[in-house]
N, C-alpha and C positions, 0 to 999 in steps of 0.2 A: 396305504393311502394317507393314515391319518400322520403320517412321518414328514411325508414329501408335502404337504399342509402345513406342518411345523417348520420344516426346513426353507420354503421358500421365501415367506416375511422375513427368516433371520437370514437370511444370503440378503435381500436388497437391504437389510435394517443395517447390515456390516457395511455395504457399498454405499450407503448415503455419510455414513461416519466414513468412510474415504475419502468422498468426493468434497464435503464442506471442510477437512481441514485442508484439501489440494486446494481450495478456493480463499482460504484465509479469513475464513467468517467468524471466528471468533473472538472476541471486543477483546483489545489491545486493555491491561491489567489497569485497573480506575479510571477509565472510560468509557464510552457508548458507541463507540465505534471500533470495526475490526482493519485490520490492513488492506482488506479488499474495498472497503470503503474510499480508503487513502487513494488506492490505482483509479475506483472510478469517479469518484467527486474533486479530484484536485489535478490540478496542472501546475507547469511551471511559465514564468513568464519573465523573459530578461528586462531587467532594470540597470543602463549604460554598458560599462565596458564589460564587465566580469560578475557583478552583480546577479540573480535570481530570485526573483518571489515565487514563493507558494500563494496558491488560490485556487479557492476549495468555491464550490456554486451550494455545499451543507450546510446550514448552518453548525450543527453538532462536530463537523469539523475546524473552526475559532481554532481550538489549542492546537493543531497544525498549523495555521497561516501563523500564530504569532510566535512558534519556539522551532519552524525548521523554515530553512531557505538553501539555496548554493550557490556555489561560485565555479565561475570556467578558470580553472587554473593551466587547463593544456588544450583548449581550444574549446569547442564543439564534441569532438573528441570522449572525452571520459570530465565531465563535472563531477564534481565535488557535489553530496546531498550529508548535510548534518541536520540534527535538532538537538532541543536542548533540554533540561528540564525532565517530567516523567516519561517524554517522548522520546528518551536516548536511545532505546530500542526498536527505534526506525533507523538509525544509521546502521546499524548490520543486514537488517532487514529491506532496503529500499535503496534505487538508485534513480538518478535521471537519465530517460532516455529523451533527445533532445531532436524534436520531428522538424525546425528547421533555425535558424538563426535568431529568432524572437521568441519561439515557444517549445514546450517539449510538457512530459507525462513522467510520473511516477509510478515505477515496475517494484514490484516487491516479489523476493523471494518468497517460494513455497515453503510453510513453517516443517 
């Protein structure tokens, strides 16, 4: 009895360490915020032809709106998402998926 008492907090203590890095909760390195931040506080919002803003409703997310943005290089399609600066590690990490012709969401890869 006193095994299967030991065993069951570390079986869910293992499955919570799975499931938050499947979530991406972990702060992006000299920051206060993690990638799963980025999916839900920011969207994208086109600005003329090929243009893209980022915009975050965080505050703590600032150094997204001002070091990443994208560009429609092949339509709707597949956009272009870079940033610049210590945020360069959202361009492997993160893409725009684009919900209609003015607006779309930023998905990020599972780390």
């Amino acid at each position: 009895m006193t095994k299967l008492a030991f065993l069951i907090p570390l079986v869910l203590l293992t499955m919570g360490c799975k499931i938050s890095k499947e979530l991406n909760v972990k702060n992006i390195e000299g920051y206060k915020f993690s990638l799963h931040d980025v999916e839900k506080y920011c969207t994208i919002e086109r600005q003329g032809d090929q243009h893209l803003d980022v915009t975050c409703s965080d505050k703590k997310l600032r150094p997204v709106m001002g070091a990443c943005e994208g560009q429609l290089t092949a339509g709707l399609i597949d956009p272009a998402f870079y940033c610049s600066g210590g945020l360069w590690v959202l361009n492997d990490m993160c893409y725009i998926q684009m919900l209609s012709t003015q607006k779309g969401n930023i998905k990020c890869k599972k780390q």
